[in-house]
C-alpha positions as CSV (number, residue, x, y, z in Angstrom):
1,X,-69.2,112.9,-44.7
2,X,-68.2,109.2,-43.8
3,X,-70.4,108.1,-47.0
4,X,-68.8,110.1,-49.2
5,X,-65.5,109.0,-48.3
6,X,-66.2,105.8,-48.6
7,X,-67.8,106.8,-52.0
8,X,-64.2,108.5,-53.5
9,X,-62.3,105.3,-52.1
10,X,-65.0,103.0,-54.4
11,X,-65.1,105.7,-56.8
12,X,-60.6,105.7,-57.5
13,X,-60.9,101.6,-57.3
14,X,-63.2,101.6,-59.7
15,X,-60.8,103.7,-62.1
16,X,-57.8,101.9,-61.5
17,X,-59.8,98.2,-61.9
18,X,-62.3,98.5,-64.6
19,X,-63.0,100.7,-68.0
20,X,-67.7,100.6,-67.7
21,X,-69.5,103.1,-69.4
22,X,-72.7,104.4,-67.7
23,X,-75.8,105.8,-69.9
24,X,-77.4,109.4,-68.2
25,X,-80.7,108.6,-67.0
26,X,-82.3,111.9,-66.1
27,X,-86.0,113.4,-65.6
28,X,-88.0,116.2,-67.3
29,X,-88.9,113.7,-70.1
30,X,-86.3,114.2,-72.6
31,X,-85.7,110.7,-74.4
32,X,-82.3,109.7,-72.5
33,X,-82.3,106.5,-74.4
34,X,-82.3,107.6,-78.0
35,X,-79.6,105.9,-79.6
36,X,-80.0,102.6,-78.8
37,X,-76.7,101.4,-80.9
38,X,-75.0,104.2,-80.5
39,X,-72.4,103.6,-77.5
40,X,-72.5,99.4,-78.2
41,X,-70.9,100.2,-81.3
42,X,-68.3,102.7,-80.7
43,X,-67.5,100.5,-77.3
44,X,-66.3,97.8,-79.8
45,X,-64.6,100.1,-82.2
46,X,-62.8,101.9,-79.3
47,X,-61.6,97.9,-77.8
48,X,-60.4,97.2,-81.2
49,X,-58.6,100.3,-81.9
50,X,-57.2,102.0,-79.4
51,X,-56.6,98.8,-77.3
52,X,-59.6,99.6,-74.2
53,X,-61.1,96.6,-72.5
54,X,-64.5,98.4,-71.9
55,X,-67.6,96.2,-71.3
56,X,-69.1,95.6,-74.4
57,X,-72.7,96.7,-73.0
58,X,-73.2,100.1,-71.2
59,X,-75.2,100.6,-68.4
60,X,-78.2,102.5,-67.3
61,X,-77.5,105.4,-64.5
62,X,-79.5,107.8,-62.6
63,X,-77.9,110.8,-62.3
64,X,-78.9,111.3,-58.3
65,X,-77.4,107.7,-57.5
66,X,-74.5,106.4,-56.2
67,X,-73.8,103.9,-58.5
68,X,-72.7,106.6,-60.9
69,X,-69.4,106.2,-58.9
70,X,-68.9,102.7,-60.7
71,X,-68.4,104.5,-63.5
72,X,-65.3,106.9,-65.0
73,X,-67.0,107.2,-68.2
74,X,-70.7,108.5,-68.2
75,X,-72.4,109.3,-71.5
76,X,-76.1,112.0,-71.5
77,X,-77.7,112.5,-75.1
78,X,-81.1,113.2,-75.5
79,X,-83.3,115.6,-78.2
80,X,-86.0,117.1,-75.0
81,X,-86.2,118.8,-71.8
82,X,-83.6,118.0,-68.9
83,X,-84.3,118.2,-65.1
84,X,-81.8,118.0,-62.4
85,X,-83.3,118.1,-59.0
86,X,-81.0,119.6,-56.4
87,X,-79.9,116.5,-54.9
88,X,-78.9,115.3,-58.1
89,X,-77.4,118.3,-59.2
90,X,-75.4,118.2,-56.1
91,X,-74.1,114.0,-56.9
92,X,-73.6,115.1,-60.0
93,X,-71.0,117.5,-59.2
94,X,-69.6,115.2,-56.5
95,X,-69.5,112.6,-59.3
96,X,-67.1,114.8,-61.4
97,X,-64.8,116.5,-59.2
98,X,-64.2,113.4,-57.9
99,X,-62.6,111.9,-60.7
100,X,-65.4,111.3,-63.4
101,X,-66.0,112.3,-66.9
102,X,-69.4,113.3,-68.6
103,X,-70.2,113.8,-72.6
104,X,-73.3,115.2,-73.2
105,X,-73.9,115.0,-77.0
106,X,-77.0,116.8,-78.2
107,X,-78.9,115.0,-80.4
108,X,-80.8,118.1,-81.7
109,X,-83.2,120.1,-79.1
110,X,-81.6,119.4,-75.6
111,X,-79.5,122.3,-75.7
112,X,-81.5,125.2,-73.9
113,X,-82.8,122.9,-71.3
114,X,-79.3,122.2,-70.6
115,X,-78.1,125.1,-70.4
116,X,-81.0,125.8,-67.3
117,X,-80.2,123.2,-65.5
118,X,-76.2,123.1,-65.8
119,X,-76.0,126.2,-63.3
120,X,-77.5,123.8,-60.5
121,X,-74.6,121.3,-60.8
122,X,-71.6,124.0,-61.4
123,X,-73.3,128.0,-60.5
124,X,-69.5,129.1,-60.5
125,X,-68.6,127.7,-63.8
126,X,-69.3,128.5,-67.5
127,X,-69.3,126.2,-70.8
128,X,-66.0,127.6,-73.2
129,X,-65.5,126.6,-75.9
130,X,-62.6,124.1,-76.8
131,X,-60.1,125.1,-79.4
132,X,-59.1,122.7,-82.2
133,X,-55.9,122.4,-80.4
134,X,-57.6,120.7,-77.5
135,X,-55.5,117.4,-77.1
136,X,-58.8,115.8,-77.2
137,X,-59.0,116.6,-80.9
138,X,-55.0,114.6,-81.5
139,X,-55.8,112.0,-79.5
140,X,-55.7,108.1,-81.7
141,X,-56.9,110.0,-84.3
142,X,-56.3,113.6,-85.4
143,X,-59.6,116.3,-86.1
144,X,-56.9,119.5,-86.6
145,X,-60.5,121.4,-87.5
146,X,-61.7,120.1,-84.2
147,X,-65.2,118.6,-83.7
148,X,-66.4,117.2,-86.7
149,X,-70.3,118.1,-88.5
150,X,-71.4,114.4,-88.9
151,X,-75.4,115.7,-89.4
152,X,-76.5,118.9,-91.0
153,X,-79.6,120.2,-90.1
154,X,-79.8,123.9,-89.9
155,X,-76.3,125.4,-91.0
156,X,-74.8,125.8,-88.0
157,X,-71.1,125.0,-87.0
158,X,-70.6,122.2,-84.8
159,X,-69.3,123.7,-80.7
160,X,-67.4,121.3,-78.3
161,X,-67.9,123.2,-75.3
162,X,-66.5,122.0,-71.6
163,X,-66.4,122.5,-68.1
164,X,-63.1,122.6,-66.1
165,X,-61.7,121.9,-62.8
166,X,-58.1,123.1,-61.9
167,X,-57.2,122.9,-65.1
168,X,-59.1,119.2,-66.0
169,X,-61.6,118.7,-68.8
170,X,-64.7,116.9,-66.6
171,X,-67.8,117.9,-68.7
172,X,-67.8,117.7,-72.9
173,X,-70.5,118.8,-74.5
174,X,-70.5,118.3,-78.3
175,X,-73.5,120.5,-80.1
176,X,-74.3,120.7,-83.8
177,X,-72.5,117.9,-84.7
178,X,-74.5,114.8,-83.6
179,X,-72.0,112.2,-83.3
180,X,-74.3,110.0,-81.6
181,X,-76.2,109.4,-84.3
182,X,-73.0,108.9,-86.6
183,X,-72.0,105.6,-84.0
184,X,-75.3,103.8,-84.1
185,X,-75.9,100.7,-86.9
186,X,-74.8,101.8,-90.6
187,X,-79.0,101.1,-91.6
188,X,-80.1,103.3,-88.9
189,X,-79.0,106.5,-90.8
190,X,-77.7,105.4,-94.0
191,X,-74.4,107.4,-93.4
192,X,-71.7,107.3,-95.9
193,X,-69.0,105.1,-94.3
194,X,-66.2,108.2,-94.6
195,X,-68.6,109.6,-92.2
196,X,-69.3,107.1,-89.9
197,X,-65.5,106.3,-89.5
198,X,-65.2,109.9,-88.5
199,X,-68.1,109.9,-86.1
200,X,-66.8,106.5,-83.8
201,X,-62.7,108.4,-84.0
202,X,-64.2,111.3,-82.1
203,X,-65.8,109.3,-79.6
204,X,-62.6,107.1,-79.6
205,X,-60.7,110.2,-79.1
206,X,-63.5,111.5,-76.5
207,X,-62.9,108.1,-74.1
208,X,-59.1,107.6,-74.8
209,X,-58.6,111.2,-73.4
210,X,-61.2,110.5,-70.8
211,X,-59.8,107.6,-69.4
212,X,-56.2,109.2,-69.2
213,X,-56.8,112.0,-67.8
């Protein structure tokens, strides 16, 4: 008990004295580090236009250490399987009632296995769906049709789904839309700029609303 207190205490200095990013690591052999440009770039768009001072480079995290508490800003993406042990689970969960904020964007496949392993971090909470009238969605920049479709691959509509707790957004989980992809390097995907622009005002909108909230 006197470890985690001394965690939260570390845990609200750390979101009053610095704006850091931390990257998911997690097992089960899912590629947790696909989209090697992807947060570097919407870092710099997000310092330059909605006035953050976030560290330009993003740092690794496992999701069963402490050192997640350095961070109010944790981002998961991945295509493959996810695997939460249940002392992970259980940091996790102390990680984001405490304070913190994680985006899990699905970068095409990660979904189910989400989906198991999500009931070991929260077993009395469900994903629901966010309305376009989310306040995430009028943040900087407004999406009045909600999350955006930045890739198409099979048809389907893109889902913001979240977790909430008394009332707080802590987990965002943007499916079928693959913004991700939309932030790394223009050359990486070839993306029409209109749709790039749109890709890195979501995730601006994602960590403005994070970091106030």
């Amino acid at each position: 008990m006197r470890q985690l207190t001394l965690l939260l205490i570390l845990f609200s200095f750390s979101l009053l004295n610095g704006q850091e990013i931390g990257v998911l690591k997690y097992g089960g052999g899912g590629d947790w580090y696909s989209n090697p440009t992807a947060l570097p770039n919407l870092i710099q768009f997000c310092n330059e236009t909605i006035g953050t001072t976030i560290s330009p480079k993003p740092q690794t995290v496992d999701v069963g250490s402490t050192d997640i508490f350095q961070y109010p800003f944790v981002h998961m993406t991945g295509h493959g399987n996810i695997f939460f042990s249940d002392e992970e689970a259980e940091n996790l969960r102390t990680y984001l009632l405490s304070g913190g904020f994680l985006h899990i964007d699905d970068n095409y496949g990660m979904e189910p296995y989400l989906r198991k392993e999500l009931p070991k971090v929260f077993p009395d909470k469900e994903l629901q769906e966010l309305g376009s009238d989310h306040p995430i969605f009028s943040q900087q920049f407004d999406f009045p049709d909600g999350l955006p479709k930045i890739h198409e691959h099979d048809g389907k509509r893109p889902q913001a789904m979240g977790i909430f707790h008394q009332n707080r957004l802590i987990l965002l989980f943007t499916f079928e839309s693959d913004l991700g992809d939309g932030w790394e390097d223009p050359e990486v995907h070839n993306d029409p700029e209109e749709v790039r622009q749109k890709a890195l005002q979501m995730g601006a909108n994602i960590i403005q609303y994070a970091f106030k909230n």
